[in-house]
C-alpha positions as CSV (number, residue, x, y, z in Angstrom):
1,X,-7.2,37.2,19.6
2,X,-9.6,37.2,22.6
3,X,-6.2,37.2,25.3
4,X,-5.0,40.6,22.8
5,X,-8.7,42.2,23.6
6,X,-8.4,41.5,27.5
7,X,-4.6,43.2,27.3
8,X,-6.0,46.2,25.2
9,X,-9.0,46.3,27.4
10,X,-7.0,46.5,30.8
11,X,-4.9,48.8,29.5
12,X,-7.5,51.6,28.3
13,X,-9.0,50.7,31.9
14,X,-5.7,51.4,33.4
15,X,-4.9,54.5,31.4
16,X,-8.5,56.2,32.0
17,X,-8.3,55.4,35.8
18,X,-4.5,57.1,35.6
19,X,-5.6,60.2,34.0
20,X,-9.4,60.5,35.6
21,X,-7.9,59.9,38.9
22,X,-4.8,62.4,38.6
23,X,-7.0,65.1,37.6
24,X,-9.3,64.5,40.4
25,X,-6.2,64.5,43.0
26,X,-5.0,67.6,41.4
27,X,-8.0,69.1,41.7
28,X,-8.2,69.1,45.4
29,X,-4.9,70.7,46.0
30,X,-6.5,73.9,47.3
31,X,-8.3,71.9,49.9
32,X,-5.8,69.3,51.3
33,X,-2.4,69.7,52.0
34,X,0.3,69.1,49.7
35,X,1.9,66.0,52.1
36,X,-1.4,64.3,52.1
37,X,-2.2,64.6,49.0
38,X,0.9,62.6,47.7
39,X,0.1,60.1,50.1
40,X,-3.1,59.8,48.4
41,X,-1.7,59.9,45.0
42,X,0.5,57.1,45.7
43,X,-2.4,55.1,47.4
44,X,-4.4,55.1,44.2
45,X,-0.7,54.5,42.1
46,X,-0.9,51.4,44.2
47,X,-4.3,50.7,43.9
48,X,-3.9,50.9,40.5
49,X,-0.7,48.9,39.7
50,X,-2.8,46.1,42.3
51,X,-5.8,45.8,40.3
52,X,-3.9,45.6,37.2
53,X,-1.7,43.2,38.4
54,X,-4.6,41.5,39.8
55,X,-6.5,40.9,36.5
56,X,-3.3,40.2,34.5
57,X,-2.5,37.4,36.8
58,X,-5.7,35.7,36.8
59,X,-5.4,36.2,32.5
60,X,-2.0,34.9,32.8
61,X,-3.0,31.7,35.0
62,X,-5.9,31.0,32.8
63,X,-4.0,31.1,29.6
64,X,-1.5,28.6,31.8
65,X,-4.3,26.1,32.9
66,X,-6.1,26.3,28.8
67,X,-2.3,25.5,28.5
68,X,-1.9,22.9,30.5
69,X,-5.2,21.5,29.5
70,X,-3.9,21.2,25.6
71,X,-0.6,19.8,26.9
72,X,-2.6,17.0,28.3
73,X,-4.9,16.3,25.2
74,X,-1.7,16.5,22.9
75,X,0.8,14.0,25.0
76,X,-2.6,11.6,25.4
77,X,-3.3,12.0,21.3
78,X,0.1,10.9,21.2
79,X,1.0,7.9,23.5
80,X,-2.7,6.3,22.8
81,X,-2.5,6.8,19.4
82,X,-2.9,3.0,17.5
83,X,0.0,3.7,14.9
84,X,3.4,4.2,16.0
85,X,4.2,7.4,16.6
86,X,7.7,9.2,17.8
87,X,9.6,12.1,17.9
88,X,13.3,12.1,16.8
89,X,15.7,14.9,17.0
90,X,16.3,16.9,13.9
91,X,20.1,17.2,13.9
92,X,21.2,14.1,15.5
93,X,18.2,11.6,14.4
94,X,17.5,10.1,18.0
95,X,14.7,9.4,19.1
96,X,13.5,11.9,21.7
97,X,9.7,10.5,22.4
98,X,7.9,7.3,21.7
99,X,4.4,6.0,22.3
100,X,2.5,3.0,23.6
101,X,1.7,1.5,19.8
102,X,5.8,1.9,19.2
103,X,7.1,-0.1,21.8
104,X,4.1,-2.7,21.0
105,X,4.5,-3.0,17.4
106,X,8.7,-2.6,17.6
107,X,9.3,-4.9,20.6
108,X,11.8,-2.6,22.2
109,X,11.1,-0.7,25.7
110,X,10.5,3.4,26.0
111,X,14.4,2.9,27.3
112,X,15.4,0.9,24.4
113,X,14.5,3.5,21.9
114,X,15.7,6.8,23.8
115,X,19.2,4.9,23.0
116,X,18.5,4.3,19.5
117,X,18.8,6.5,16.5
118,X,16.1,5.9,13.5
119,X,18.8,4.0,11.7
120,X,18.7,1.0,14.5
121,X,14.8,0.5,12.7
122,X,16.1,0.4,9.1
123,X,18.0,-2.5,6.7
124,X,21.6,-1.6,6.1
125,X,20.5,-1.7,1.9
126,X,18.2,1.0,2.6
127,X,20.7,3.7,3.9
128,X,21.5,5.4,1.4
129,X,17.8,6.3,0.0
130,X,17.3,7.4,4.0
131,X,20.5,9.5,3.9
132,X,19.2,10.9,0.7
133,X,15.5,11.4,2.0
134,X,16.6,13.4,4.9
135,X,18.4,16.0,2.9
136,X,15.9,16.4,0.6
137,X,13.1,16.9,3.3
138,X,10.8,19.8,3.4
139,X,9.5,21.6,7.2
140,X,5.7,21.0,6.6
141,X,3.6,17.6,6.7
142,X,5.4,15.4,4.2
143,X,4.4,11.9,3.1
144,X,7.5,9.9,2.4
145,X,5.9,6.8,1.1
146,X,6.7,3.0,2.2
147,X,10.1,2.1,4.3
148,X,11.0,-1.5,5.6
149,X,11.6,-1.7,8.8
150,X,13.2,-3.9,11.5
151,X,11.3,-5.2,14.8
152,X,13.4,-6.4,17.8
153,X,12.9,-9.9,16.9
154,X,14.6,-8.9,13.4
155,X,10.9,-9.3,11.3
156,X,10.8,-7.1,8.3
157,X,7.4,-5.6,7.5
158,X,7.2,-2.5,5.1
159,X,5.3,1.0,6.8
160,X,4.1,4.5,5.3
161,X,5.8,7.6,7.0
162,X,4.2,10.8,7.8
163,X,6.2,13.3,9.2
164,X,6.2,17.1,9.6
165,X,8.7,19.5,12.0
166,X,8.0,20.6,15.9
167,X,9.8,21.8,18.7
168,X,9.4,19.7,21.8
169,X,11.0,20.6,25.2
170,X,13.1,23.7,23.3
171,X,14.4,21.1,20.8
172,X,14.1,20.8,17.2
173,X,12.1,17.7,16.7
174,X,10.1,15.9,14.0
175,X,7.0,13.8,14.5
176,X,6.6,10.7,12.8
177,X,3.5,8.2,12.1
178,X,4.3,5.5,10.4
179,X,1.4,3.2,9.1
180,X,2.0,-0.9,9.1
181,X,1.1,-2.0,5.3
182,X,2.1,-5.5,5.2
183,X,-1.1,-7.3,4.9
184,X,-2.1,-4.5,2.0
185,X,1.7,-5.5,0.2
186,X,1.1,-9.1,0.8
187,X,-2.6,-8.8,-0.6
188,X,-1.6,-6.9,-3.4
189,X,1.3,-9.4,-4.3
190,X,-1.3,-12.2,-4.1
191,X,-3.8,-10.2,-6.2
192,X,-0.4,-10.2,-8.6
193,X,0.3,-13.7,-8.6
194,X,-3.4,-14.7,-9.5
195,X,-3.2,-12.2,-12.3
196,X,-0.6,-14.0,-13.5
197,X,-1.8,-17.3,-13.3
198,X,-5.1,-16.1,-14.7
199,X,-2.6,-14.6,-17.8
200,X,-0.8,-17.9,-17.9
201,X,-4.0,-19.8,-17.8
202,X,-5.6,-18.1,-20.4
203,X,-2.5,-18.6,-23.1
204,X,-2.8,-22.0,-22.1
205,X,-6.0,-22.4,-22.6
206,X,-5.8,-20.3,-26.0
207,X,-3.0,-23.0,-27.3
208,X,-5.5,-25.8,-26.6
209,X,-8.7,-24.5,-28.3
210,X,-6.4,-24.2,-31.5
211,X,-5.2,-27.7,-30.9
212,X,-8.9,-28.8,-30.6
213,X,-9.5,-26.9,-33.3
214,X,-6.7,-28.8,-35.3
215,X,-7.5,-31.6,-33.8
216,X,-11.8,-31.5,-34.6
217,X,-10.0,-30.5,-38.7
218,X,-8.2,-33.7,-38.9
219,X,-10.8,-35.9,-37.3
220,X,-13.2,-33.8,-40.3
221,X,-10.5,-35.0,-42.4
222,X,-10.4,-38.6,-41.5
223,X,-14.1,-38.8,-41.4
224,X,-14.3,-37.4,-45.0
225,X,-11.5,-40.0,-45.8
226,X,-13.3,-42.9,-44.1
227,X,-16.8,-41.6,-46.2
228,X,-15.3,-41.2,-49.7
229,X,-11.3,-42.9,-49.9
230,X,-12.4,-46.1,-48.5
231,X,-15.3,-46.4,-49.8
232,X,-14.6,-46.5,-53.5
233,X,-12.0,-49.5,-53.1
234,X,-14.1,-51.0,-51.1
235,X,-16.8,-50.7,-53.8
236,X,-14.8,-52.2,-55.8
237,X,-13.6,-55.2,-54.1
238,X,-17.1,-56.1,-53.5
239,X,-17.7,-55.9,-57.4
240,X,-14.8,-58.0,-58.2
241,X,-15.9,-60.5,-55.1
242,X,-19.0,-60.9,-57.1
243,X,-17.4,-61.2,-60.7
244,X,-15.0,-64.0,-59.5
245,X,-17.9,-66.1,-58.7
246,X,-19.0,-65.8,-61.9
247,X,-15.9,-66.4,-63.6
248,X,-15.4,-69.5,-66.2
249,X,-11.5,-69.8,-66.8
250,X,-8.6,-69.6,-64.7
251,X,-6.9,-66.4,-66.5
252,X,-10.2,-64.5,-65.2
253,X,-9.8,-65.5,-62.0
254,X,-6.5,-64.9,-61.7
255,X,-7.0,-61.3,-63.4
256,X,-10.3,-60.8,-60.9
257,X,-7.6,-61.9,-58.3
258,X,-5.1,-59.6,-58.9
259,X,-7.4,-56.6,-59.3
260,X,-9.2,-57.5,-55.2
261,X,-5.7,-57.4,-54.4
262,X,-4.7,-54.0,-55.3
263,X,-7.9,-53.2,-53.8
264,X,-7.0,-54.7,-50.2
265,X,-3.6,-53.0,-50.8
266,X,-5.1,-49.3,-51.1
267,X,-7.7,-49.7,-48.6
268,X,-4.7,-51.4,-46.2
269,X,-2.5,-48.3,-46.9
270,X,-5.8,-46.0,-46.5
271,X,-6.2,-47.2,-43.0
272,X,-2.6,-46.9,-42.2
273,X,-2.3,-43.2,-43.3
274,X,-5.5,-42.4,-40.8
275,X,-4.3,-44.2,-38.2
276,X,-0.9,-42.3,-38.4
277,X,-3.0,-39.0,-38.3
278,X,-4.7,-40.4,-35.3
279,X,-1.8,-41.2,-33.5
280,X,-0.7,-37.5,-33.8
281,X,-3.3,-36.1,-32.3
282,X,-2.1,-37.4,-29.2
283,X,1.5,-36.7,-28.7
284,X,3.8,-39.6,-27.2
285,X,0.9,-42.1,-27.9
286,X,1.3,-43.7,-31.2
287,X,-0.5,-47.1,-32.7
288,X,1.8,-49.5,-34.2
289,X,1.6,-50.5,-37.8
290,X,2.1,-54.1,-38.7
């Protein structure tokens, strides 16, 4: 906008000093003969079409030097850039430009790469989604998410792309950033795999407390047993323990006899039965009965 005002300006300039000045000539063509008086017409022409081309030139050389200037910042924005940044031709897909982070972080010299195409940098499996991408992709700034790509020593390590069209040296180009995202992928898959052994953890931890829980119901059980089962033949043995002491024939004693030992029997299979439970609540470790 300000280079349009200087042309306008020196234009108006120019075209006022034409006019002023031609009147002012024609005006002394009573006084001065004609010969001379073209001479001085085409002195101020020249004079003219000098200062002109004087001011134009200086405009012209500034706007070359501001040029220049921007040329400078740009190519040093992009060859010190810290992500890997390039410029690839838009018909053919070779690379036309790289900078310093490239040929750092890909292993291959500025050489290397102005021989290589942008499908030397990818997996063979991911050509078709490439082929597919690039027909598909629009002129402006376009993110075109993450792409694995190769390094010279054949690593893998996945990247996000950037890209948008230019034209560099009178070629159609397209710049490209791309953005090294392995650690965040790797963090992320290690924020997965605690997830999942958090999940696994807590269903395993789930399926104990409701085998303590089992486990604390027959123990209840078996306590209850012990308190009230047992006791009662127990009870009884005792009594008939002290009824055989007292007895005076042999049929009483053999009929107090007989009684304890139905006693001993239940209590014996009593203790066998809550055993057995015990044993389960242990799996693989089992008391044996005798």
């Amino acid at each position: 906008m300000k280079s349009n005002k200087i042309y306008i300006l020196i234009f108006v300039t120019g075209l006022c000093w034409a006019s002023c000045s031609d009147l002012l000539i024609s005006g002394l063509k009573n006084d001065i003969p004609h010969f001379y008086l073209e001479c001085l017409r085409m002195v101020n022409n020249i004079i003219l079409f000098g200062v002109t081309a004087f001011f134009l030139y200086k405009n012209i050389q500034k706007q070359q030097q501001q040029l220049k200037i921007s040329e400078v910042q740009y190519r040093s924005l992009f060859e010190s850039n810290p992500n890997p940044m390039w410029l690839v031709h838009r018909d053919t897909y070779a690379f036309v430009a790289v900078n310093d982070a490239t040929v750092a972080k890909y292993g291959f010299s500025i050489n290397e790469f102005l021989q290589m195409s942008i499908w030397d940098i990818r997996l063979p499996e991911d050509y078709e989604r490439l082929t597919s991408t690039l027909k598909t992709i629009p002129s402006d700034t376009t993110e075109l998410g993450l792409w694995r790509h190769i390094k010279k020593s054949g690593e893998i390590f996945w990247v996000s792309i950037v890209t948008h069209e230019i034209t560099f040296n009178q070629q159609p180009c397209r710049m490209v950033m791309a953005t090294d995202m392995s650690d965040i992928i790797a963090k992320e898959q290690k924020l997965k795999e605690a997830y999942q052994h958090e999940k696994e953890l807590n269903i395993q931890l789930a399926g104990n407390y409701e085998m303590i829980v089992a486990q604390h119901a027959t123990l209840q059980e078996i306590a209850w047993s012990y308190a009230h089962e047992v006791r009662r033949p127990v009870c009884s043995a005792l009594a008939l323990t002290s009824l055989l002491k007292d007895a005076d024939t042999g049929e009483e004693i053999r009929e107090y006899l007989a009684l304890l030992g139905a006693c001993t029997t239940e209590i014996d299979q009593i203790i066998k039965e809550k055993i057995l439970k015990i044993s389960q609540l242990q799996p693989g470790e089992y008391f044996q009965l005798r």
